[in-house]
C-alpha positions in Angstrom: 0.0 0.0 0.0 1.5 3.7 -1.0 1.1 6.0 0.9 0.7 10.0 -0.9 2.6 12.1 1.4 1.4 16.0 0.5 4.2 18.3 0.7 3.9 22.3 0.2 4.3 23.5 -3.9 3.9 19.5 -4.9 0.9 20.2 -7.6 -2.5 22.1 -7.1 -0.9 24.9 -5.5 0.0 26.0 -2.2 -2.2 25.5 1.1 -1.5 28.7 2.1 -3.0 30.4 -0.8 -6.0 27.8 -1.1 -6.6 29.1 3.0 -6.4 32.9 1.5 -8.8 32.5 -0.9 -11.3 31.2 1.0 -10.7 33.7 3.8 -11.6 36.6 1.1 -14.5 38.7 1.5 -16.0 39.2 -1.4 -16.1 43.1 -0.6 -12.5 43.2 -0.1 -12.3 42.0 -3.3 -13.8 45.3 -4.9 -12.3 47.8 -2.6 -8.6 46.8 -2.9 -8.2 47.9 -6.4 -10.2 51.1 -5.8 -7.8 51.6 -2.5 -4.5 51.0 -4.3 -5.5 53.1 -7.0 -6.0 55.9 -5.2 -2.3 55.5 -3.7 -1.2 55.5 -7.5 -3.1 59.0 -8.1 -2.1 60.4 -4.5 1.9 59.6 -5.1 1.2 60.9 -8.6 -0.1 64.1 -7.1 2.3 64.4 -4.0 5.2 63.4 -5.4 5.2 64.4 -9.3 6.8 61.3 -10.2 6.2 59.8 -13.7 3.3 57.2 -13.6 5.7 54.5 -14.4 7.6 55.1 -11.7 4.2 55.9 -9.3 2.8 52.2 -10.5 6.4 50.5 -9.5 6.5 52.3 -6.4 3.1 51.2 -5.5 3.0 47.8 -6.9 5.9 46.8 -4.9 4.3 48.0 -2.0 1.3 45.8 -2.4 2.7 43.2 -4.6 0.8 43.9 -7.2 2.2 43.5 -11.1 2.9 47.0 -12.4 0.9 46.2 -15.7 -2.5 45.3 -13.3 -2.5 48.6 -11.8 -2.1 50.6 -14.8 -5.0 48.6 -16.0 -7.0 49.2 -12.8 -5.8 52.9 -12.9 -7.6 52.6 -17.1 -10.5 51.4 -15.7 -11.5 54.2 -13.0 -10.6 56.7 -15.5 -12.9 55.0 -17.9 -15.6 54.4 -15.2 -15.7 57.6 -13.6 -17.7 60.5 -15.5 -16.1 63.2 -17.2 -16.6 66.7 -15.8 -19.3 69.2 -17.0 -17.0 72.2 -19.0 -20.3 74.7 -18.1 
């Protein structure tokens, strides 16, 4: 009889990350991306750094892939309405 030992990374990905993602509330799951975002547009603001530089800053913070954020930071522009020039 074998025995199937199950060690940590050994297919199906980790436990840890499995516990995480059941852990998630579903509401976090919206507000993150709006939170981090505005970090982007705050260090973009404070700072006058280039945006390239604001989205590497801020995706190393919260481990977040450069290339998400600026599509996040696309989709809030796109989502939010454009001012009224009267």
């Amino acid at each position: 009889m074998r025995v199937l030992l199950k060690r940590p990374g050994s297919g199906g990905g980790s436990d840890l990350a499995r516990r995480l993602k059941l852990c998630q509330h579903p509401a976090s799951t919206t507000r993150r991306p709006a939170r981090i975002v505005r970090m982007h547009q705050e260090r973009l603001r404070d700072l006058s750094e280039s945006k390239l530089t604001a989205r590497r800053a801020v995706g190393a913070v919260m481990d977040i892939n450069p290339a998400t954020l600026r599509n996040w930071v696309g989709r809030a522009k796109r989502s939010t309405p454009a001012p009224d020039p009267a």
